[in-house]
Each structure stands twice: as structure tokens, then as C-alpha cells.
Backbone bond lengths (Angstrom), bond angles and torsions (degrees), N, CA, C in turn:
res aa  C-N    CA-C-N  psi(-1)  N-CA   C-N-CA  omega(-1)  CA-C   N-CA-C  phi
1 X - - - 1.445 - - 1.528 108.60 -
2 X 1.134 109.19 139.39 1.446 107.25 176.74 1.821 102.61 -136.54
3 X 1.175 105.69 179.64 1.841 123.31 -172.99 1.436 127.25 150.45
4 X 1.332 118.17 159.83 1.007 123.45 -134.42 1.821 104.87 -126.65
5 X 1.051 134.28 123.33 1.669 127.85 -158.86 1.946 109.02 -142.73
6 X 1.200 90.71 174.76 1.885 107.37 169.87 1.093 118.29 -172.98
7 X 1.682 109.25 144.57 1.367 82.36 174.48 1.915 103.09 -127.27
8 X 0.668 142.66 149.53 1.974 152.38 -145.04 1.726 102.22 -131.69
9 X 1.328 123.36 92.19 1.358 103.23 153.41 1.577 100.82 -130.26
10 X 1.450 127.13 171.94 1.670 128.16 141.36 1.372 130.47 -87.29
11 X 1.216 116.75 24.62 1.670 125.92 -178.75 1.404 127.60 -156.26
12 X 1.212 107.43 18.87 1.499 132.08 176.03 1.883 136.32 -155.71
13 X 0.715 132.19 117.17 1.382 133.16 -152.45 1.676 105.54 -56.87
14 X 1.338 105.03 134.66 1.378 102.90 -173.88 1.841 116.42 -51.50
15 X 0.978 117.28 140.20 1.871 126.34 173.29 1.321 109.15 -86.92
16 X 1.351 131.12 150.18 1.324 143.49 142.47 1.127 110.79 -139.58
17 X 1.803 125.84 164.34 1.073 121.51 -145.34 2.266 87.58 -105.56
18 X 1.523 113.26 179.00 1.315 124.33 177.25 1.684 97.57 -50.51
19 X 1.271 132.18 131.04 1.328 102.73 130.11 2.113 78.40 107.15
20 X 0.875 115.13 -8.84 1.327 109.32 170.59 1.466 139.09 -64.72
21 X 0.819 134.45 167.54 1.739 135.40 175.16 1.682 126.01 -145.91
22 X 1.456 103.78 92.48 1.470 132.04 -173.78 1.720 96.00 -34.88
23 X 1.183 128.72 130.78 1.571 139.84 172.94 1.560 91.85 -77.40
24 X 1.649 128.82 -53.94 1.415 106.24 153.47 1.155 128.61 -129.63
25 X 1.008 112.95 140.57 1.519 129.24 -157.88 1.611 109.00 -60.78
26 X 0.993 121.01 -3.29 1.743 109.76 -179.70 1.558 96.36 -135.89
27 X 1.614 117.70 23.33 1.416 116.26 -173.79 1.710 100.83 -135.53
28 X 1.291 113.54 100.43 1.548 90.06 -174.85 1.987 99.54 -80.18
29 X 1.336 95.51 -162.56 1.252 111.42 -178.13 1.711 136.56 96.60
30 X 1.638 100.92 -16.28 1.161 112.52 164.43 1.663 122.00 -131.63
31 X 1.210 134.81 113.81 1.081 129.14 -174.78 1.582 138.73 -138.46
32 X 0.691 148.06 162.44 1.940 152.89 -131.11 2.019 89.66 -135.44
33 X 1.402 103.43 129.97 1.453 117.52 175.49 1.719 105.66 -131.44
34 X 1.890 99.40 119.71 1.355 74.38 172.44 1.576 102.99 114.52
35 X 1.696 126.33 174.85 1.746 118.89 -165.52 1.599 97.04 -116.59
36 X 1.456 97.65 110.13 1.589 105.48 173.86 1.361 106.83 -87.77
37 X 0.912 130.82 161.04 1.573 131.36 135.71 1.155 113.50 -90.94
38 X 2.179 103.75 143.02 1.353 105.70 -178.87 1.606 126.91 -31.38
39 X 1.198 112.81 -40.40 1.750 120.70 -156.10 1.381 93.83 -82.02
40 X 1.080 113.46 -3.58 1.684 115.14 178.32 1.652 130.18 -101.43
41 X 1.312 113.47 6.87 0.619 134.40 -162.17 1.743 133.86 -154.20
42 X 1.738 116.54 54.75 1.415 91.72 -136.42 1.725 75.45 -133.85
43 X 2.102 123.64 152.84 0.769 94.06 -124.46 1.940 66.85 -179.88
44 X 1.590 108.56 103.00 1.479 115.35 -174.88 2.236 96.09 -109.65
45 X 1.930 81.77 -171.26 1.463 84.67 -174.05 1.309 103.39 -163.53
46 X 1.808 124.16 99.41 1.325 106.96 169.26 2.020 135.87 -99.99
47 X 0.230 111.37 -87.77 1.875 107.18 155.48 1.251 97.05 -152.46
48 X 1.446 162.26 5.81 0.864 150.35 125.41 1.787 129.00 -65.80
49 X 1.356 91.89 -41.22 1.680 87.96 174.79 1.535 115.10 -146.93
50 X 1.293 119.01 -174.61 1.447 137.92 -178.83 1.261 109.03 -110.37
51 X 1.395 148.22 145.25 1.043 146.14 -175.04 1.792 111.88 -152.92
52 X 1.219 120.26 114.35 1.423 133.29 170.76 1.520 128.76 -112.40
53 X 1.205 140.63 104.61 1.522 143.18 145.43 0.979 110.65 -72.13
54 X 2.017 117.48 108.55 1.483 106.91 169.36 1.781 107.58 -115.26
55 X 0.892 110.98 146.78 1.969 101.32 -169.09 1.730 91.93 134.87
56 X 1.699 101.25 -168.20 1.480 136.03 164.13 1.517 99.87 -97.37
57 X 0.990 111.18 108.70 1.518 139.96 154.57 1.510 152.30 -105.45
58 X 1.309 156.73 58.22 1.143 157.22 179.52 1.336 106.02 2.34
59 X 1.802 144.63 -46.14 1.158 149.72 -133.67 2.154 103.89 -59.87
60 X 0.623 117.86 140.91 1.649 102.73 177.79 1.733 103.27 -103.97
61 X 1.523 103.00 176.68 1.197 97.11 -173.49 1.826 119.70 -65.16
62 X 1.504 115.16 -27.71 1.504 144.20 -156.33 2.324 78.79 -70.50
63 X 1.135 87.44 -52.90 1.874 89.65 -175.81 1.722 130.73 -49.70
64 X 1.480 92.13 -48.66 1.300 134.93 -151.33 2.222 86.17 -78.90
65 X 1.163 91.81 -42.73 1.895 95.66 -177.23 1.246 103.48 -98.50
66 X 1.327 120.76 -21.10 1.986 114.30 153.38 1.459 99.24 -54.58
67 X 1.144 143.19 -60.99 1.795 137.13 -132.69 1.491 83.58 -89.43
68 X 1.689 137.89 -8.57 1.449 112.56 162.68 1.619 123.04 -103.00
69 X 1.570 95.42 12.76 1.437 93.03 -176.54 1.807 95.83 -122.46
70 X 1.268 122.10 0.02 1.048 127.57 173.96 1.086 127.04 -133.46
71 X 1.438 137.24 0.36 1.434 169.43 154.51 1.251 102.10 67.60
72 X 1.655 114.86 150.80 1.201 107.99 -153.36 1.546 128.72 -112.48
73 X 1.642 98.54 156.50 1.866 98.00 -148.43 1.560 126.67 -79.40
74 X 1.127 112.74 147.02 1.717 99.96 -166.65 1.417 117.85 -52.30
75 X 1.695 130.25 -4.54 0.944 106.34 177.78 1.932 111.87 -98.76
76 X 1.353 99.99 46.08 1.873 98.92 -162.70 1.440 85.34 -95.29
77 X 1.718 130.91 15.08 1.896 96.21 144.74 0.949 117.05 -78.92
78 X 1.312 153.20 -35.26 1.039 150.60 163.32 1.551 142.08 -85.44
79 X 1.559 111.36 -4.99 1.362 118.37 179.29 1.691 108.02 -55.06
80 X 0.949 109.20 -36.36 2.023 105.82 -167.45 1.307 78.72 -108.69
81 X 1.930 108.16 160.86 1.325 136.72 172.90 2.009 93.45 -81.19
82 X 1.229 101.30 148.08 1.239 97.11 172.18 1.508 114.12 133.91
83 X 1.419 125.28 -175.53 1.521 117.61 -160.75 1.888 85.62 -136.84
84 X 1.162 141.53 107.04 1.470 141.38 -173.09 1.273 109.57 -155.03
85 X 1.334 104.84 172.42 1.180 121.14 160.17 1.613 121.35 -147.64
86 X 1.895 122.75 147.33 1.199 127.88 -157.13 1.512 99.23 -132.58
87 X 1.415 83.70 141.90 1.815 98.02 -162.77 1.265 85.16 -128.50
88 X 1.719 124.82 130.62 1.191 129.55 137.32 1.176 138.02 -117.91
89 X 1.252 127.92 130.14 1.626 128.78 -165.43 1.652 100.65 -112.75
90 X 1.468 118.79 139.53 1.495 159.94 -173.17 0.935 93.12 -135.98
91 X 2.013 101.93 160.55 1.274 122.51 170.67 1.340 116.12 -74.89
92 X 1.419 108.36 -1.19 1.672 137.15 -163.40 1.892 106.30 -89.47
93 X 1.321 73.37 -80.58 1.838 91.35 -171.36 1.706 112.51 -117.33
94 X 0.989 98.72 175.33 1.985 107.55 146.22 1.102 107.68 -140.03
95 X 1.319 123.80 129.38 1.533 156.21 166.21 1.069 142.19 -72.97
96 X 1.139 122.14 90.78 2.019 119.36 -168.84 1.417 106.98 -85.59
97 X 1.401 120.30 140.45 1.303 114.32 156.30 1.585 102.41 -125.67
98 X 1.537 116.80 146.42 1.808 92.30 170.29 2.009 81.26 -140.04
99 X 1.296 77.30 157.36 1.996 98.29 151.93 0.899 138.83 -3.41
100 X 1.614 129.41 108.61 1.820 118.22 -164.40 1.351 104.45 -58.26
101 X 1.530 119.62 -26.21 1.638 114.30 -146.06 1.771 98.55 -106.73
102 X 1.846 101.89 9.00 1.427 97.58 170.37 1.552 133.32 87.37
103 X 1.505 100.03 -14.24 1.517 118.61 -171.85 1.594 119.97 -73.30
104 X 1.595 118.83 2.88 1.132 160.51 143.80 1.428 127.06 -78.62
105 X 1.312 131.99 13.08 1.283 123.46 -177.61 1.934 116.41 -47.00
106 X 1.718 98.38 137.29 0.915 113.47 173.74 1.504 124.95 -106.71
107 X 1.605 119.62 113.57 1.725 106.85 174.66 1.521 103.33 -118.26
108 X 1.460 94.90 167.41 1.140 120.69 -176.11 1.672 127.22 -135.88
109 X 1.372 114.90 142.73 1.647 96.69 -168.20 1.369 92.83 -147.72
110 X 1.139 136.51 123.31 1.740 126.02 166.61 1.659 105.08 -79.86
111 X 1.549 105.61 145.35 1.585 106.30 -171.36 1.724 90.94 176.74
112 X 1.308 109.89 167.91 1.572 115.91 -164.87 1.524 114.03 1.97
113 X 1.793 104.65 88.17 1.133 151.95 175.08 1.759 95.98 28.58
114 X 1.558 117.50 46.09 1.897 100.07 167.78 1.789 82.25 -160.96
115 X 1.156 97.77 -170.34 1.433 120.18 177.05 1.945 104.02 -109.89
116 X 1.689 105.86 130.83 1.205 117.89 178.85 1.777 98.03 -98.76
């Protein structure tokens, strides 16, 4: 089984579960459970933002380091062929996008004081 999580508060140190794998390594808060393959998992950084494609995606690498230097556009469920989902983190927000066809479902639950 594998999947993909975060957890977001301002008053408590970010959580991840045993056995997890930080999307970036000097950023906790978002993380990968479970055997990805590289192409599944790929995952830039500009001083403004964080940027993750996790899934089968078309996006190339030349794209993938545009969407952190240009942040990325509402139509990125569907811009690449493929079944994914795109996470972007700001000093602002973090941003989900997933899959028109849903095969990405995203939940959410607030509980030990942040949002999972």
C-alpha cells in the first residue's frame, strides 16, 4: 500500500507517520508512505515555493521547475496526460490539485491541533 499525506498547523510541530518519506527533505510536513517509483514522485524548489507531482504524469522536467518559478496554473488537472496529483507549498498556503477523473481522491480532517 502506498499514499501520500501532511500535516499543517501554526502551534505544533509538524507530524509524520513511522516509516515515512519527506517530499522535501529539509521541509517537513508533507510526506510519501510506502514504494513509489522515481517517475512517481518528482518534486522541485524555488525560494518562493515547493512544488510536487505525485502519480503518472506527462509533465517534463523543463515544466515541473517552471510551476516553481511561476506557480502553478489552475488548469494543472488537466494540462499533462496522466492520473496525479500537485501540491504546492508558499509561505501563504498549500495547494492541492488532484485528477479530473478522481483517481486521486483528496481528504481532509482537522485533529491534533492542525489539518491532516
Amino acid at each position: 500500500m502506498r499514499w501520500f499525506g501532511g500535516f499543517a498547523t501554526s502551534t505544533a510541530a509538524p507530524r509524520s507517520p513511522i516509516g515515512s518519506t519527506l517530499l522535501w527533505p529539509t521541509t517537513p510536513g508533507c510526506w510519501t508512505v510506502g514504494s513509489w517509483a522515481g517517475h512517481e514522485v518528482r518534486t522541485t524548489r524555488s525560494a518562493a515555493r515547493l512544488i510536487a507531482v505525485l502519480g503518472t504524469c506527462g509533465i517534463t522536467a523543463a515544466e515541473l521547475t517552471r510551476l516553481s518559478t511561476d506557480g502553478v496554473p489552475d488548469d494543472v488537472e488537466w494540462r499533462w496526460p496522466g492520473s496525479y496529483t500537485t501540491v504546492e507549498v508558499t509561505h501563504a498556503a498549500t495547494r492541492i490539485w488532484t485528477d479530473l477523473g478522481c483517481a486521486w481522491p483528496i481528504y481532509t480532517t482537522a485533529t491534533d491541533g492542525g489539518i491532516y
